[in-house]
VOGU-3710 file (C-alpha; in Angstrom, 3 decimals, decimal comma):
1> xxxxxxxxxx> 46,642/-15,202/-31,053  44,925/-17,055/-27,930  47,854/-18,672/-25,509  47,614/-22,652/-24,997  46,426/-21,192/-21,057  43,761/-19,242/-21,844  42,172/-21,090/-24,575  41,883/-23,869/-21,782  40,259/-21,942/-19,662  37,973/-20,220/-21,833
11> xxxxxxxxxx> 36,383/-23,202/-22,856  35,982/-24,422/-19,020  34,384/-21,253/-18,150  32,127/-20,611/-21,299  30,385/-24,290/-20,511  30,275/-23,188/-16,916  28,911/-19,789/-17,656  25,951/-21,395/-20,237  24,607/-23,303/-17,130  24,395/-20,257/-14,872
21> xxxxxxxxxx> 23,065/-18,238/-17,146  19,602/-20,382/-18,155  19,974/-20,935/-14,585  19,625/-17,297/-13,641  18,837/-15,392/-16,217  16,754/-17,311/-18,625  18,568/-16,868/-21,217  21,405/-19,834/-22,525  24,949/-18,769/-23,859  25,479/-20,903/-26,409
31> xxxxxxxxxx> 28,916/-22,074/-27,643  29,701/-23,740/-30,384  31,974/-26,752/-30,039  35,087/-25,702/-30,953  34,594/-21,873/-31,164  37,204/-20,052/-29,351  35,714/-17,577/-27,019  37,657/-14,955/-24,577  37,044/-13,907/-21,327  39,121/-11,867/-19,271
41> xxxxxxxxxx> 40,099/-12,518/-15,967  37,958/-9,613/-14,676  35,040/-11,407/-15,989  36,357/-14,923/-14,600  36,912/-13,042/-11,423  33,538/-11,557/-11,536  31,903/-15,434/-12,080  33,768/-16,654/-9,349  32,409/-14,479/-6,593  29,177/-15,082/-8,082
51> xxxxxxxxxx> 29,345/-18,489/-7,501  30,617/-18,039/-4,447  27,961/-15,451/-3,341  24,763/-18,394/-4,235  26,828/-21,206/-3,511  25,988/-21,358/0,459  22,533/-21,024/-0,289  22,531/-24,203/-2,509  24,393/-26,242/0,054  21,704/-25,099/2,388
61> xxxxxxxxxx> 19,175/-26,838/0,109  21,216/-29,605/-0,445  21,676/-29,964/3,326  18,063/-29,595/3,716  16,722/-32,227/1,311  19,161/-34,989/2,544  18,968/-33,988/6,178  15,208/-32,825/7,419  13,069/-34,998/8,833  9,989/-34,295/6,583
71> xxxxxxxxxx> 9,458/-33,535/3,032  12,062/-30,754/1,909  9,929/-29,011/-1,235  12,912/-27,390/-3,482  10,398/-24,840/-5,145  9,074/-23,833/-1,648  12,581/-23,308/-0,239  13,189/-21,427/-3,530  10,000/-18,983/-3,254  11,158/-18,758/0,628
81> xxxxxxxxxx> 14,866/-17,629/-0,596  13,167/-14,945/-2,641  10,573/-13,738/0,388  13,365/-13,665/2,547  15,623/-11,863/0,355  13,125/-8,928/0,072  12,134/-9,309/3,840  15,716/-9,185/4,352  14,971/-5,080/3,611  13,473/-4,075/6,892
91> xxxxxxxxxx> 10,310/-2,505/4,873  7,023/-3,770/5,609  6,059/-2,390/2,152  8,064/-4,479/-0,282  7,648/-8,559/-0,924  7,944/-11,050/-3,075  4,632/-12,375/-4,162  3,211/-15,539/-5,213  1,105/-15,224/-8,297  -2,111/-16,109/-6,116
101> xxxxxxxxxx> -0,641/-12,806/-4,016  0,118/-11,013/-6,892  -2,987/-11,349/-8,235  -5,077/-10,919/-5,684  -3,329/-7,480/-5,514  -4,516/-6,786/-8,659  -8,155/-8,079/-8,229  -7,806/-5,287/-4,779  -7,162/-2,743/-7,110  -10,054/-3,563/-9,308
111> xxxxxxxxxx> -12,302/-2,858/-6,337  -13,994/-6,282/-5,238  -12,447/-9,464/-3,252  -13,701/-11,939/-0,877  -12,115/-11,772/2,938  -13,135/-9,883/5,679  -12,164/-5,608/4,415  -9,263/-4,479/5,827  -6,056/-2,960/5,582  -3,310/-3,983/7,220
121> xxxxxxxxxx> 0,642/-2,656/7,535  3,667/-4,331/9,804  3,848/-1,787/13,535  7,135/-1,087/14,421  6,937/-3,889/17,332  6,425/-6,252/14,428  2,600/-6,931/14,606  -0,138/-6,946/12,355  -1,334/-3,352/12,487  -4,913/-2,272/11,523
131> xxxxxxxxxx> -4,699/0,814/8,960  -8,229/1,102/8,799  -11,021/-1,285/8,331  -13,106/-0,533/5,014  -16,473/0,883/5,832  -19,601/-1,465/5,316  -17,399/-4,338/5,387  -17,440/-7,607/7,865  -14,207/-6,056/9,260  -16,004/-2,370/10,511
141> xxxxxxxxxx> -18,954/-4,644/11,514  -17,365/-6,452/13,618  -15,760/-3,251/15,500  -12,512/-3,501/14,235  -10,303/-0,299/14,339  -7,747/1,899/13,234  -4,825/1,056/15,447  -5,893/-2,822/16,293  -3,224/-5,173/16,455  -3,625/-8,688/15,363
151> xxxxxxxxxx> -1,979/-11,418/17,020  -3,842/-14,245/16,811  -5,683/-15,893/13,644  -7,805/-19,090/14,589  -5,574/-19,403/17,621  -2,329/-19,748/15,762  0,000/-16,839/16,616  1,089/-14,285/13,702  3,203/-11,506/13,505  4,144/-8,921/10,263
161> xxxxxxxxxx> 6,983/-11,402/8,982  3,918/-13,737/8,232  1,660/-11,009/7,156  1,217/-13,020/3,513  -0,280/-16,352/5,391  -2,076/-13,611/7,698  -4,056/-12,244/4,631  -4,796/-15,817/2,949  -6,221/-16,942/6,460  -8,298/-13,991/6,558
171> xxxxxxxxxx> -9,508/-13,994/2,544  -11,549/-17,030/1,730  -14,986/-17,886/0,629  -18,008/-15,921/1,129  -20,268/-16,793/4,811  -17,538/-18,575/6,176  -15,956/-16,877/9,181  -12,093/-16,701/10,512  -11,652/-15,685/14,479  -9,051/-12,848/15,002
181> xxxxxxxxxx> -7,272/-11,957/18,424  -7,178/-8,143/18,664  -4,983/-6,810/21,005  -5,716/-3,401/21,544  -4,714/-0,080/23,781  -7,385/1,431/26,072  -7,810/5,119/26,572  -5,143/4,331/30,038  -2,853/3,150/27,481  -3,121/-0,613/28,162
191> xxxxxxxxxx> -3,291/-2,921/26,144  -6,101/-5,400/26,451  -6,941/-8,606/24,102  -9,981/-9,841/23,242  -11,540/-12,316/20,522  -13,681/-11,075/17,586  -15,251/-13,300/15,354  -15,636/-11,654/11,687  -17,989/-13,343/8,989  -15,997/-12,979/5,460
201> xxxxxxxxxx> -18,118/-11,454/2,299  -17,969/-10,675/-1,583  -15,862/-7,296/-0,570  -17,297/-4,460/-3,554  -15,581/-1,559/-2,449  -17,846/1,320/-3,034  -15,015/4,071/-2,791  -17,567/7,164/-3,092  -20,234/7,842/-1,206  -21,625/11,175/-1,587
211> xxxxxxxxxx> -24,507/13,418/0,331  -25,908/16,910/0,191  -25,995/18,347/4,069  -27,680/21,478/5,025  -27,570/24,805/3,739  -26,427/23,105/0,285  -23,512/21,865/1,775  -22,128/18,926/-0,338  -20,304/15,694/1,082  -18,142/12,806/-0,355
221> xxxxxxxxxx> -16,740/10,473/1,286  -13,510/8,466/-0,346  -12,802/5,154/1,503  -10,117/4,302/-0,667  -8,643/5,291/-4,085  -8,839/2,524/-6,899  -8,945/2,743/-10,761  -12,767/3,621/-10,788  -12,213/6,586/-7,659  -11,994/9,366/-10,092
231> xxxxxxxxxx> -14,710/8,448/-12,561  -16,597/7,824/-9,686  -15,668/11,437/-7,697  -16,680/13,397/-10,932  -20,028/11,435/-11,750  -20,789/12,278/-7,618  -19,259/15,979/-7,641  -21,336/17,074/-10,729  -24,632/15,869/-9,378  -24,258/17,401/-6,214
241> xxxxxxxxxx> -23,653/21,013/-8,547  -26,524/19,986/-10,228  -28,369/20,316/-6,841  -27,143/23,651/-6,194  -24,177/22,606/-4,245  -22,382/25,752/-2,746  -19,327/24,312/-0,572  -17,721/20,585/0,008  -16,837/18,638/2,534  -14,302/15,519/1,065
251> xxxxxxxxxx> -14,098/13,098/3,703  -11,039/10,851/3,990  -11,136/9,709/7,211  -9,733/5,983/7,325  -8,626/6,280/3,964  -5,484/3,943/3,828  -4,834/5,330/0,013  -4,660/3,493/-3,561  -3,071/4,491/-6,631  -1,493/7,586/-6,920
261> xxxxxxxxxx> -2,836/8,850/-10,241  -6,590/8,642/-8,756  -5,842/11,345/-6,250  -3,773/13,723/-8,455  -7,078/13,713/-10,853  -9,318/14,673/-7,940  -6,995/17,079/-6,275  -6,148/18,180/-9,477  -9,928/19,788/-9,948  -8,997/22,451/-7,246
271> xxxxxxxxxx> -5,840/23,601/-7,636  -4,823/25,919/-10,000  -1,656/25,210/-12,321  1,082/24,278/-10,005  2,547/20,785/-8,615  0,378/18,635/-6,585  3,156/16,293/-5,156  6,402/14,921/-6,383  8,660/12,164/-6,039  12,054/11,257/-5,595
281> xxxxxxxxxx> 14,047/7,932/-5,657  17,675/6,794/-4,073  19,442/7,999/-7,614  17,870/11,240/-6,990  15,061/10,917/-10,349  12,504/13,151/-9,766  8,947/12,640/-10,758  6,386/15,449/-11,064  2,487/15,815/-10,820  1,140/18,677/-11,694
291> xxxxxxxxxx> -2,329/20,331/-11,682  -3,376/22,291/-15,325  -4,479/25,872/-15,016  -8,645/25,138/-14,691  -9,896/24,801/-11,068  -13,307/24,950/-9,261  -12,855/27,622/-6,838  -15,985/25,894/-4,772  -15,168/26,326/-0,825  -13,679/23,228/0,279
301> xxxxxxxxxx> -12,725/21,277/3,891  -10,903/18,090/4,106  -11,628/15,489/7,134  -8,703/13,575/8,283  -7,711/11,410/11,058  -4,903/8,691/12,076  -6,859/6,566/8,927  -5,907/8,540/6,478  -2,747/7,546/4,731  -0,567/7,477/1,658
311> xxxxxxxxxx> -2,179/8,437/-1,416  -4,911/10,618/1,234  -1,939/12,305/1,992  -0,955/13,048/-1,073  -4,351/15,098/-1,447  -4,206/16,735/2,234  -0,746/18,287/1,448  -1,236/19,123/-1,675  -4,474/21,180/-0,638  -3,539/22,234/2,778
321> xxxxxxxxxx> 0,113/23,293/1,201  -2,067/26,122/-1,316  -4,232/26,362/1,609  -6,681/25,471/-1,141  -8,612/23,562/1,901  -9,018/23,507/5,351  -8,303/20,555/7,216  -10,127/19,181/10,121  -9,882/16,127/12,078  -6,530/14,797/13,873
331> xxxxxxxxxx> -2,746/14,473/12,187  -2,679/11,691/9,975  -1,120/8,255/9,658  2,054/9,418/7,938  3,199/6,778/5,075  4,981/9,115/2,853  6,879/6,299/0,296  5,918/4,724/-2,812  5,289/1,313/-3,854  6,111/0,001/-7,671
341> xxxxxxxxxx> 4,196/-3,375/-8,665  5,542/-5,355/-11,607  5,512/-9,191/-12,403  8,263/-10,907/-11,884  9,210/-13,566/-14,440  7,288/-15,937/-16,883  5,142/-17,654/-13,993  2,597/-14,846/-12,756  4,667/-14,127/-9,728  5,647/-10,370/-8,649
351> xxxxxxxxxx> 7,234/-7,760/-6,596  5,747/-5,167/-4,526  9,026/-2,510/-3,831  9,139/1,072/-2,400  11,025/2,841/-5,028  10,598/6,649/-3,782  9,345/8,934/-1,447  6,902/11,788/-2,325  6,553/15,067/-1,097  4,122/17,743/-0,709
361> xxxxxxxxxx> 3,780/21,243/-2,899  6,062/22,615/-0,142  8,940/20,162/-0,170  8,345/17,974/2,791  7,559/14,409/3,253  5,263/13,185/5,816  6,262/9,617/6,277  6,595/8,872/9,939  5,683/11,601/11,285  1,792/12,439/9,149
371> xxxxxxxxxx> 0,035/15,867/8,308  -1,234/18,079/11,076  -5,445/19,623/10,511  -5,591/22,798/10,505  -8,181/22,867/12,893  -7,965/19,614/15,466  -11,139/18,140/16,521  -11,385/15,035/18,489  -13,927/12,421/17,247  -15,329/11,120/20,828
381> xxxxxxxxxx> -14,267/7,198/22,011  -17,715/6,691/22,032  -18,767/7,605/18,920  -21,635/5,204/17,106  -20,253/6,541/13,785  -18,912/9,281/11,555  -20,170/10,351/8,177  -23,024/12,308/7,069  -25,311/9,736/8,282  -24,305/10,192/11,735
391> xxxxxxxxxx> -24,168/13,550/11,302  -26,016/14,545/14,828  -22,855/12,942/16,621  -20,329/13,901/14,293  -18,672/16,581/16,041  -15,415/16,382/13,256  -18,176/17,105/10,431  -20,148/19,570/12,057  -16,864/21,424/12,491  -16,512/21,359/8,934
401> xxxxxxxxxx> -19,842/22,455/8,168  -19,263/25,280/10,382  -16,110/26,621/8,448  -17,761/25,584/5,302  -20,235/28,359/6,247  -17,485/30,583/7,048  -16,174/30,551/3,616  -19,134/30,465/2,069  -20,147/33,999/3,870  -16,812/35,737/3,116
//
């Protein structure tokens, strides 16, 4: 039997508890007038620190809408409470996105976008730092770089806590052009500024571009790894066989990464049955990708530099751990965590969150400190260009040719 007391309060709190629930949860509690329904005082305990925990934040609204001088937009401060919350991490990586951001990351993915092709992360002073700028894009055009800083965007200052209005600035429609201030450390060490002017375009990511070099040396060249990479490797890979390849050079040099499963299938055609990486999250789940029994046993160098990152990595340790590969170049960028991507709720919004951290064949992960070549070479300040169509100047891919013949030899 339900005491006089407690009846009184359960019907208090079960009205009380319908509105927070639709409120936060989307889903409504209902209760039938004059049902009789128990909860303990753990529960009401448990609601009351709840409401305890939001309630400054709605006083803040409150506050704000009766109070500021201008217009006081309730959804805005609402999407701003739920940036803030995930900004509140410390990890340039995760965010709360809009569903214009959300799917706009999704469109990236596909391979095509209008802006100005680049990549961008938070630096640990809190600027906008250049990954890499993608290749044939406005962004390499206009001599942007690997390690640029920017500060500026049409003269209005920015820094990585506004990375999201950063990117929509920088996105927009096709010959229009946005005016970036680069800040920027000389070969001294100091750092210099200067104002670039970059002309946005339909962005179509071409991800592989392949060549045949001398002595039947082949080359491919991954700029980034999206959900055409793979397809798009093997179509390139089986051509250049075609043409009698006998060694490869895979270039992934200001490669910022992609999606994971696009570089396990590559890296997964030259290694033999064994794990390519694996990751691990805070409960301690463990996720495993592994490589089947059939590989190509073709000779095979990797070029890397301070570009290549994240899912590039993946590949380098994975074939420099079997030393499958050589690599050549300079240690790389050194992002060793992984990002999950969901929607968020019923209105196209979502979150971007790290969720684990990967590590190579040999049990160690990268991030912050990056892979070391196996054989450092120096691509010159000067340099016009890398690739196989600057080969004459490319010292890091002559290098590779040269061990490429090495193998090949043996």
């Amino acid at each position: 039997m339900i005491s006089k007391k407690k009846y009184i309060l359960t019907v208090v709190i079960a009205v009380f508890v319908t509105a927070f629930l639709s409120m936060t949860l989307g889903n409504v509690l209902m209760v039938e007038f004059g049902q009789k329904v128990v909860i303990s005082e753990a529960s009401y305990n448990d609601m009351k620190n709840i409401v305890h925990k939001y309630a400054k934040q709605e006083s803040v609204m409150d506050y704000a809408k009766e109070n500021f001088l201008y217009d006081a937009d309730e959804s805005a401060m609402l999407e701003g409470a739920l940036k803030g919350t995930l900004n509140a991490l410390g990890d340039p990586y995760t965010q709360f996105m809009t569903k214009e951001q959300f799917d706009a990351l999704m469109q990236d993915t596909e391979g095509s976008y209008e802006g100005i092709g680049v990549y961008i992360t938070a630096s640990d002073d809190n600027k906008i730092l250049i990954v890499s700028p993608i290749e044939d894009t406005p962004a390499e055009k206009a001599g942007l770089k690997t390690g640029d800083k920017i500060i500026r965007i049409n003269g209005t200052d920015f820094s990585a806590d506004e990375m999201d209005e950063a990117v929509k600035l920088m996105k927009g429609m096709p010959g229009t052009s946005v005016n970036l201030t680069i800040l920027r450390e000389d070969k001294d060490g100091i750092n210099k500024t200067s104002e670039v002017v970059v002309n946005r375009e339909k962005i179509k990511i071409k991800t592989i571009k392949p060549a045949m070099l001398e002595n039947d040396i082949g080359y491919i060249r991954i700029t980034t790894f999206d959900l055409q990479t793979a397809d798009d490797f093997n179509k390139a890979y089986n051509d250049l066989k075609n043409q009698g390849m006998k060694g490869l050079v895979i270039d992934l040099r200001y490669n910022p990464g992609g999606i994971i499963d696009a570089t396990v299938d590559i890296t997964n055609k030259f290694l033999g049955e064994g794990i390519i990486t694996y990751t691990k999250t805070k409960a301690g789940e463990m996720d495993y990708y592994k490589s089947d029994s059939k590989a190509d046993d073709i000779p095979l160098v990797l070029l890397v530099n301070d570009g290549s990152a994240s899912a590039s990595e993946i590949m380098s340790g994975a074939l420099k751990d079997t030393k499958r590969a050589t690599l050549i170049g300079t240690k790389t960028f050194g992002k060793g965590i992984v990002q999950r991507v969901q929607k968020f709720g019923n209105d196209g919004e979502g979150i971007k969150m790290t969720i684990s951290e990967y590590f190579t064949p040999n049990g160690i992960n990268i991030h912050g400190i990056g892979i070391e070549p196996d054989i450092e070479v120096e691509l010159p300040e000067d340099a016009v260009g890398y690739g196989s169509e600057y080969y004459d100047t490319d010292v890091q891919l002559q290098k590779a040719v040269e061990v490429i013949n090495e193998k090949i030899s043996q």
